[in-house]
PyMOL Python script that loads the backbone (N, CA, C, O; Angstrom):
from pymol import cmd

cmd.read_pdbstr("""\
ATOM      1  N   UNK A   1     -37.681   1.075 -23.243  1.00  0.00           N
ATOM      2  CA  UNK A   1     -36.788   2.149 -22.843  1.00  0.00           C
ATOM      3  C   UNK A   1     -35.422   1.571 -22.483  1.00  0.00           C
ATOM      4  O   UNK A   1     -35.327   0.507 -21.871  1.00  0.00           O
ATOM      5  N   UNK A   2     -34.384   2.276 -22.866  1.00  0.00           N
ATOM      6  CA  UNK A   2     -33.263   1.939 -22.382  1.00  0.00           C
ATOM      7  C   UNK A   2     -32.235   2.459 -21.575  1.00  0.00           C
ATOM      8  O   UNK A   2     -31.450   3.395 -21.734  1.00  0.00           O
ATOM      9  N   UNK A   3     -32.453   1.468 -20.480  1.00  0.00           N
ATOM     10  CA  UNK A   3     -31.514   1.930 -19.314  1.00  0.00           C
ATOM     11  C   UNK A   3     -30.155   2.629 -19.234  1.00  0.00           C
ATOM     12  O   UNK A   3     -29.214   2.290 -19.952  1.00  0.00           O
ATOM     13  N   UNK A   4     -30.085   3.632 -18.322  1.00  0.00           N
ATOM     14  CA  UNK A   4     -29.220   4.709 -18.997  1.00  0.00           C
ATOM     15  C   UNK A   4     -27.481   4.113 -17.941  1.00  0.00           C
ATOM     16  O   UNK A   4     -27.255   3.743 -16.789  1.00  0.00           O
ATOM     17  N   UNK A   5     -27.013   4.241 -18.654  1.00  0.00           N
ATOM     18  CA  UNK A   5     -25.784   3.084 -17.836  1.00  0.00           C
ATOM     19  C   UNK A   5     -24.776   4.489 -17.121  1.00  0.00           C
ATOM     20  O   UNK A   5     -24.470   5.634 -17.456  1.00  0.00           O
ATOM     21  N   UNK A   6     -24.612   3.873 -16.357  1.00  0.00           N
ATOM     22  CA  UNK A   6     -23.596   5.265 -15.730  1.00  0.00           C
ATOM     23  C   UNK A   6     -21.989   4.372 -15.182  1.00  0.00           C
ATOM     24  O   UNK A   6     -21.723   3.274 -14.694  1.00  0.00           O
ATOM     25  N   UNK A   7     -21.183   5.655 -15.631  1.00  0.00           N
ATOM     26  CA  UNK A   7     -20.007   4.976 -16.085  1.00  0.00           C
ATOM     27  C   UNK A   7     -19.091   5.309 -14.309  1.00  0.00           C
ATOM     28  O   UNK A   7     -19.179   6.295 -13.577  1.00  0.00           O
ATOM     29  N   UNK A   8     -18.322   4.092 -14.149  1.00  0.00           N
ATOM     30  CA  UNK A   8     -17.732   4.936 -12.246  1.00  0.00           C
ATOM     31  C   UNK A   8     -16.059   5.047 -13.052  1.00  0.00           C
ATOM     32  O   UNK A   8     -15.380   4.582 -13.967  1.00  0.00           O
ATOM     33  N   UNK A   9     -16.054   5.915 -12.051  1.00  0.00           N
ATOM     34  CA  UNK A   9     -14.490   6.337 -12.265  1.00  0.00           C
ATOM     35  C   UNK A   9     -13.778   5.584 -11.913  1.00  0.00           C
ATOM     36  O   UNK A   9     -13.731   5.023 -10.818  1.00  0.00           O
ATOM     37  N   UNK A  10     -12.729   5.409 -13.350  1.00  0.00           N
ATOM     38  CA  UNK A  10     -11.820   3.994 -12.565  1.00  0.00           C
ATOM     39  C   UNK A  10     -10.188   5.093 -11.842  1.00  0.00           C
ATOM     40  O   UNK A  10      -9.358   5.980 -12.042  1.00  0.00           O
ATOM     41  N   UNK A  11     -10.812   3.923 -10.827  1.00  0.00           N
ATOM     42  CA  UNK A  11      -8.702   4.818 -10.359  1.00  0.00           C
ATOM     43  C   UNK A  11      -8.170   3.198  -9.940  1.00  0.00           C
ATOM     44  O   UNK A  11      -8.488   2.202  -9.291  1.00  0.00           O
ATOM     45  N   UNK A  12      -6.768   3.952 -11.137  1.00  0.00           N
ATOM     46  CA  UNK A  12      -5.576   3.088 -11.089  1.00  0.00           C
ATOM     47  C   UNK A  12      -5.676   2.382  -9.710  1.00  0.00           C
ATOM     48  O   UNK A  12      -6.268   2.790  -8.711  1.00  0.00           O
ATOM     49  N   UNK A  13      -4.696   0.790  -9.934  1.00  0.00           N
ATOM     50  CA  UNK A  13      -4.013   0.047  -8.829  1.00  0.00           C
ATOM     51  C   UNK A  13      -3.271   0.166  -9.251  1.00  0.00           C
ATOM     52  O   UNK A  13      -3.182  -0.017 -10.465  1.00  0.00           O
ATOM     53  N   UNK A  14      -1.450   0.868  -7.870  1.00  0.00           N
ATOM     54  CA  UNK A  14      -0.457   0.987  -7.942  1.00  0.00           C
ATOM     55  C   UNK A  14       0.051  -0.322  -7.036  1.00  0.00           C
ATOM     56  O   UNK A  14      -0.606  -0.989  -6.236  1.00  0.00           O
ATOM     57  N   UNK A  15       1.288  -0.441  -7.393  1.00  0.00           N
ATOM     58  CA  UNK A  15       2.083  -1.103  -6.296  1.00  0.00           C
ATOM     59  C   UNK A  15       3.308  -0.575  -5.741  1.00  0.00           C
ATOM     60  O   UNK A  15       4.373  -0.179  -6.214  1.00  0.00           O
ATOM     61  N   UNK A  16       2.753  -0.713  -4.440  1.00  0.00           N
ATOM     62  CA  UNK A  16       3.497  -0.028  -3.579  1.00  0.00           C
ATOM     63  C   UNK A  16       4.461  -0.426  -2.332  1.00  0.00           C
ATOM     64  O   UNK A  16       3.663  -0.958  -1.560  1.00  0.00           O
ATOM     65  N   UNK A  17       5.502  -0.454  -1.826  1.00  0.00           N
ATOM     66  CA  UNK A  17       5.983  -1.123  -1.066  1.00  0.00           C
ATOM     67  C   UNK A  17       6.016  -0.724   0.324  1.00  0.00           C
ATOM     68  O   UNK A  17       5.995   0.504   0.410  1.00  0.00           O
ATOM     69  N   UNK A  18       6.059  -1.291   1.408  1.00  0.00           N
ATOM     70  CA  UNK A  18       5.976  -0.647   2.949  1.00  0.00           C
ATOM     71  C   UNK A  18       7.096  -1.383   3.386  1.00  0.00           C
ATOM     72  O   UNK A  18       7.192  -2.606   3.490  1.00  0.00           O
ATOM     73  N   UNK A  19       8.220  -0.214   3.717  1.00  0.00           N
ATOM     74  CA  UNK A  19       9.023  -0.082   4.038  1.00  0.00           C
ATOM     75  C   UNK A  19       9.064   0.141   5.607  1.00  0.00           C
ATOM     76  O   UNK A  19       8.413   1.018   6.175  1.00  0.00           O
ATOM     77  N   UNK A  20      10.033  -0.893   6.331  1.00  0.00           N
ATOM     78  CA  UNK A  20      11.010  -0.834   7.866  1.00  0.00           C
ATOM     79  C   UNK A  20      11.425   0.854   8.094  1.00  0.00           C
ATOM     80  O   UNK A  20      12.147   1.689   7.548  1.00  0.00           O
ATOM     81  N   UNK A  21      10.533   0.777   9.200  1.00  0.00           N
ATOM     82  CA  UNK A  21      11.319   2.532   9.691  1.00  0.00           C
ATOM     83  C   UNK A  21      12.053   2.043  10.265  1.00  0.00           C
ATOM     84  O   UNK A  21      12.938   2.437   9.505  1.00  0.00           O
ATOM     85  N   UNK A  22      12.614   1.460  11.014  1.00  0.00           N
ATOM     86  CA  UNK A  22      13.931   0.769  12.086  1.00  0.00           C
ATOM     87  C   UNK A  22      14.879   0.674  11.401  1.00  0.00           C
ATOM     88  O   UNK A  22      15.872   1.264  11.826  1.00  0.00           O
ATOM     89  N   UNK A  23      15.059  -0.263   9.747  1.00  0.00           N
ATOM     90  CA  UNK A  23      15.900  -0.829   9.028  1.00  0.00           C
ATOM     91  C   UNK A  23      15.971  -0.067   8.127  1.00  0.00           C
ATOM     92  O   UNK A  23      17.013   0.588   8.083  1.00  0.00           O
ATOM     93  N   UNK A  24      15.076   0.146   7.194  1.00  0.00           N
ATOM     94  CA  UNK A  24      14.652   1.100   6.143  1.00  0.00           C
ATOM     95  C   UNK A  24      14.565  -0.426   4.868  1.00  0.00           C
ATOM     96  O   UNK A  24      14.694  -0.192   3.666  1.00  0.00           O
ATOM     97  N   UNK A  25      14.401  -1.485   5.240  1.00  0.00           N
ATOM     98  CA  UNK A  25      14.171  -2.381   3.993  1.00  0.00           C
ATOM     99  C   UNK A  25      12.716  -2.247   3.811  1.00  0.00           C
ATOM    100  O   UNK A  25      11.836  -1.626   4.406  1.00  0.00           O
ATOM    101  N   UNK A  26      12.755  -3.094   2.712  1.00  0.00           N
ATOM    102  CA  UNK A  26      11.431  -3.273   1.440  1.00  0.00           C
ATOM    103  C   UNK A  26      11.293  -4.745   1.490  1.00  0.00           C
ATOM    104  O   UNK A  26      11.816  -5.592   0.765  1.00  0.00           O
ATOM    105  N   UNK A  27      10.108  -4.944   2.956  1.00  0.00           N
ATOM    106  CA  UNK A  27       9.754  -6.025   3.357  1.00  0.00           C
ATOM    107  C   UNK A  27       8.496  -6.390   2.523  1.00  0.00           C
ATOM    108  O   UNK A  27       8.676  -7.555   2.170  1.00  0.00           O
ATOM    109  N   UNK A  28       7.620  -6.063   2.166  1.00  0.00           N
ATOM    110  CA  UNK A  28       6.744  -5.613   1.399  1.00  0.00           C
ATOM    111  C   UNK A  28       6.054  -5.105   0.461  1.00  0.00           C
ATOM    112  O   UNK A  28       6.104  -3.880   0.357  1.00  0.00           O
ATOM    113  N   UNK A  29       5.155  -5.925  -0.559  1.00  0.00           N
ATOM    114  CA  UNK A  29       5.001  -5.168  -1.535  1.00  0.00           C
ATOM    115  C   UNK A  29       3.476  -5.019  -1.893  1.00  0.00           C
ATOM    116  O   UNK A  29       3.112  -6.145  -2.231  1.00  0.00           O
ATOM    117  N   UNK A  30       2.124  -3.901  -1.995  1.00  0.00           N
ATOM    118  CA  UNK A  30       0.986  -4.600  -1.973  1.00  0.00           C
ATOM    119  C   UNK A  30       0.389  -3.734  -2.995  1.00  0.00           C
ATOM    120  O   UNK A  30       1.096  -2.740  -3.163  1.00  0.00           O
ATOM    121  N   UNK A  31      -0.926  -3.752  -3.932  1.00  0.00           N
ATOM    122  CA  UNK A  31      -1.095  -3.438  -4.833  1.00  0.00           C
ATOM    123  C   UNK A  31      -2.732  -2.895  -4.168  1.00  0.00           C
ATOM    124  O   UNK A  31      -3.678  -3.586  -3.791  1.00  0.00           O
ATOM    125  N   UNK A  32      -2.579  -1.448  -4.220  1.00  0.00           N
ATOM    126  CA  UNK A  32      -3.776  -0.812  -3.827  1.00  0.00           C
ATOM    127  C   UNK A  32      -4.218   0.668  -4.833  1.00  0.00           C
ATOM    128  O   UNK A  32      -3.503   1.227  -5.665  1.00  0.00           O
ATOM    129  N   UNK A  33      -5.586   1.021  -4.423  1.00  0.00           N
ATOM    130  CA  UNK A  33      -6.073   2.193  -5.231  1.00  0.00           C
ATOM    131  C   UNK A  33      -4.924   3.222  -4.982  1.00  0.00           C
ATOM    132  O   UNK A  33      -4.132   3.160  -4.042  1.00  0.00           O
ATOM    133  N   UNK A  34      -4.950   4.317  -6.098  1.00  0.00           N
ATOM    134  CA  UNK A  34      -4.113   5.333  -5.691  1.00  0.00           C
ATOM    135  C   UNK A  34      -5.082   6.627  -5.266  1.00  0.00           C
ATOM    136  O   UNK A  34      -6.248   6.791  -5.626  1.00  0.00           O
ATOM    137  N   UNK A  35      -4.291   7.502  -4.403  1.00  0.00           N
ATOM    138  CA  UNK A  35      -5.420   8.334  -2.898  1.00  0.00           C
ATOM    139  C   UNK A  35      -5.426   7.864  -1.982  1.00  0.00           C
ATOM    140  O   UNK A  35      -5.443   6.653  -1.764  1.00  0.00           O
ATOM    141  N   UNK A  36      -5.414   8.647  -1.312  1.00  0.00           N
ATOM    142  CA  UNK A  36      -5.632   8.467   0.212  1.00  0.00           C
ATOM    143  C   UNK A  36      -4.703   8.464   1.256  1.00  0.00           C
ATOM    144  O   UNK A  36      -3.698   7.899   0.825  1.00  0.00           O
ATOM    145  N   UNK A  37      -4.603   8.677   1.959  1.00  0.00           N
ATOM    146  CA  UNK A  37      -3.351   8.670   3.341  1.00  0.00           C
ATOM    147  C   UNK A  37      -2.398   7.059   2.773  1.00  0.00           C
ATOM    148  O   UNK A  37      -2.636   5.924   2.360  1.00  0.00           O
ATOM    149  N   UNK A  38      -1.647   7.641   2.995  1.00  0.00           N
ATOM    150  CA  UNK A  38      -0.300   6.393   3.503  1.00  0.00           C
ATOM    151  C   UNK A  38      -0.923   6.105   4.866  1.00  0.00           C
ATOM    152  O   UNK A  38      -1.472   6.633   5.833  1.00  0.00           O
ATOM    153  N   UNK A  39      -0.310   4.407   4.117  1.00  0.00           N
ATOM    154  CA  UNK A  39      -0.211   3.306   4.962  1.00  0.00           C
ATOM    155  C   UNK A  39       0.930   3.308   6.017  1.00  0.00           C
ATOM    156  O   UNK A  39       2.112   3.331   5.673  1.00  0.00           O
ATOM    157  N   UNK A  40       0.577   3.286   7.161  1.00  0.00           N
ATOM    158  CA  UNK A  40       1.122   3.131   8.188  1.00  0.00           C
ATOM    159  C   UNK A  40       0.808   1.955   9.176  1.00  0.00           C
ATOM    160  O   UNK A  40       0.073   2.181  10.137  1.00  0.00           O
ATOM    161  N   UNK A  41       1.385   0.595   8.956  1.00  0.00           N
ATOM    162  CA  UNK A  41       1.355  -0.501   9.484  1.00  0.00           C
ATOM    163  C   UNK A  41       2.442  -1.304  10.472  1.00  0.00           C
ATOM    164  O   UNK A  41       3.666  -1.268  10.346  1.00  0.00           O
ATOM    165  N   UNK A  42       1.604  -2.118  11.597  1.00  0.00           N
ATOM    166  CA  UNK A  42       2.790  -2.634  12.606  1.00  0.00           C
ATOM    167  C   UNK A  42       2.951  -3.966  11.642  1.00  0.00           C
ATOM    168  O   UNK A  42       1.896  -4.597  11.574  1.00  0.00           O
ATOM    169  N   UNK A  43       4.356  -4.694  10.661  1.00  0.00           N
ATOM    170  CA  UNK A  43       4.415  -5.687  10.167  1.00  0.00           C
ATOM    171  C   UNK A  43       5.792  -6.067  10.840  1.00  0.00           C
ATOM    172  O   UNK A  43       6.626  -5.296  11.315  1.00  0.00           O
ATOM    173  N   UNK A  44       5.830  -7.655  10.754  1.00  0.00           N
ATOM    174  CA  UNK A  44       6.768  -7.833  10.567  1.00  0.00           C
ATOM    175  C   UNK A  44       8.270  -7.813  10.247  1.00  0.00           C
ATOM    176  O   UNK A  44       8.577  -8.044   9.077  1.00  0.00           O
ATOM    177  N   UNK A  45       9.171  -7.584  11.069  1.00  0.00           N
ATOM    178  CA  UNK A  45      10.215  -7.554  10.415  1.00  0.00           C
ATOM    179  C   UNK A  45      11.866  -8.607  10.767  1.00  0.00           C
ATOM    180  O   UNK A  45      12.621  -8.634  11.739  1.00  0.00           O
ATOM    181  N   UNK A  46      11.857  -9.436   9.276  1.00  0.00           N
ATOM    182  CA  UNK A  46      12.820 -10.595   9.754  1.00  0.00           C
ATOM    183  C   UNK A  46      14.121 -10.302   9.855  1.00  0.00           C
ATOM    184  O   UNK A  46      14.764 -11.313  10.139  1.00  0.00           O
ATOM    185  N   UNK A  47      14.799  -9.311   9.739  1.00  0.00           N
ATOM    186  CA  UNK A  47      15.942  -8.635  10.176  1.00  0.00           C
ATOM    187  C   UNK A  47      16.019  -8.440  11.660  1.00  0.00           C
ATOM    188  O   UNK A  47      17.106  -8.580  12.220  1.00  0.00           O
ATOM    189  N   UNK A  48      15.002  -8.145  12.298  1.00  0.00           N
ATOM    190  CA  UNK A  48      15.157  -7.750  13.550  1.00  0.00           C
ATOM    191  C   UNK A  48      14.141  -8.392  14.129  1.00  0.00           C
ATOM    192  O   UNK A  48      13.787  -8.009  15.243  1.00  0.00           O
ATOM    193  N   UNK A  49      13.334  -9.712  13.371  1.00  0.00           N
ATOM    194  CA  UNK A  49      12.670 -10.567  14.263  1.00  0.00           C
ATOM    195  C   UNK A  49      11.659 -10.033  15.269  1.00  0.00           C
ATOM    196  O   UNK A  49      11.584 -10.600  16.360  1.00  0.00           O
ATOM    197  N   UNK A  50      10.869  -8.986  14.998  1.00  0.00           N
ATOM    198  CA  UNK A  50      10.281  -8.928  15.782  1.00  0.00           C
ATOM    199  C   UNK A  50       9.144  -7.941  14.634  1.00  0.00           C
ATOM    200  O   UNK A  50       9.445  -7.744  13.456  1.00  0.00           O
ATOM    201  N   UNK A  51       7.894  -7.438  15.253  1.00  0.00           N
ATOM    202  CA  UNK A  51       6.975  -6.217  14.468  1.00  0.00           C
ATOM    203  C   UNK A  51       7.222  -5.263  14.750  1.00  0.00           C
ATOM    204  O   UNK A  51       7.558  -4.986  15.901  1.00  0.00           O
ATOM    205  N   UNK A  52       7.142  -4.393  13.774  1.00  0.00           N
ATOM    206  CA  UNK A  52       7.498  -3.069  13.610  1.00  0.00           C
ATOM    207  C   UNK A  52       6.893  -1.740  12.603  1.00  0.00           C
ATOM    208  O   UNK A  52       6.177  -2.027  11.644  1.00  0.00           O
ATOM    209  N   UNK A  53       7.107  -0.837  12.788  1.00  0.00           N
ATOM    210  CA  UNK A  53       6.233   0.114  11.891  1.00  0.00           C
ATOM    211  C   UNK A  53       6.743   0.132  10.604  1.00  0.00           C
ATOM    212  O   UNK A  53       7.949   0.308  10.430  1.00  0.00           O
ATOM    213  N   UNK A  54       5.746  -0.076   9.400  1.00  0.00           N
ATOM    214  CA  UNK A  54       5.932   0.289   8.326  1.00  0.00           C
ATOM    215  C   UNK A  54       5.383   1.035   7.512  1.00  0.00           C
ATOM    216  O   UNK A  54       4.153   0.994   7.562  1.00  0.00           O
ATOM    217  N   UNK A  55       5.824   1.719   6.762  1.00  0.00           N
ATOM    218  CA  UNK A  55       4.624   2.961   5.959  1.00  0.00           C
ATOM    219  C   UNK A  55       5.077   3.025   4.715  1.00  0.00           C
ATOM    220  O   UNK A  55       6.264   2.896   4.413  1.00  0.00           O
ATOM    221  N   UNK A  56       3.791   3.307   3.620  1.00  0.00           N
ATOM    222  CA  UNK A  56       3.902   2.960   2.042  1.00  0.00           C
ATOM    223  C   UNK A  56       5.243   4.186   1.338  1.00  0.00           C
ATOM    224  O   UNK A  56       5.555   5.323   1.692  1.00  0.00           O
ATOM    225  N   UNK A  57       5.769   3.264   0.208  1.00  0.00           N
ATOM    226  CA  UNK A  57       6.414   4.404   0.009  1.00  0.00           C
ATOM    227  C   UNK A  57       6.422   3.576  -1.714  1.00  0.00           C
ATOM    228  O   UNK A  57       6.500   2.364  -1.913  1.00  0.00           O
ATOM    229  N   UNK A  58       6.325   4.578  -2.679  1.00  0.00           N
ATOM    230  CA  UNK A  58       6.882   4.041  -4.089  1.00  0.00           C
ATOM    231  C   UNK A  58       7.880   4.215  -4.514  1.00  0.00           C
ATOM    232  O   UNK A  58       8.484   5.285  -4.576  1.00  0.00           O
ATOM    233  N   UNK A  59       8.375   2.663  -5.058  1.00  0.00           N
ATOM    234  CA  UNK A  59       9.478   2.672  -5.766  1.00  0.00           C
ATOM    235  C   UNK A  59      10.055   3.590  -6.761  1.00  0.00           C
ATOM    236  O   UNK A  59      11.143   3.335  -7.278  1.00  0.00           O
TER     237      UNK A  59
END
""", "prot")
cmd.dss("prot")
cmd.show_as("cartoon", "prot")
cmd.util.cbc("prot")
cmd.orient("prot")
């Protein structure tokens, strides 16, 4: 008998950048599934030397 193969749904990887709410630069660039809530992250930021909020946005 032959095993019945089941196919998964592919979803795209975008790349996306997370952008300085303080500055508004494009400190960041990361390559994830597309869906789902925006990224909202405390990163780095070397303009103003210190961490700070960043959230996904596409180019």
């Amino acid at each position: 008998m032959a095993a019945a193969k089941k196919k998964k749904g592919k979803r795209k990887v975008e790349v996306v950048h997370l952008v300085c709410e303080e500055t508004g630069d494009y400190n960041y660039t990361i390559r994830r599934r597309s869906g789902g809530e925006k990224l909202k992250l405390k990163k780095y930021s070397p303009r103003l030397r210190r961490h700070t909020l960043h959230v996904e946005k596409k180019k």
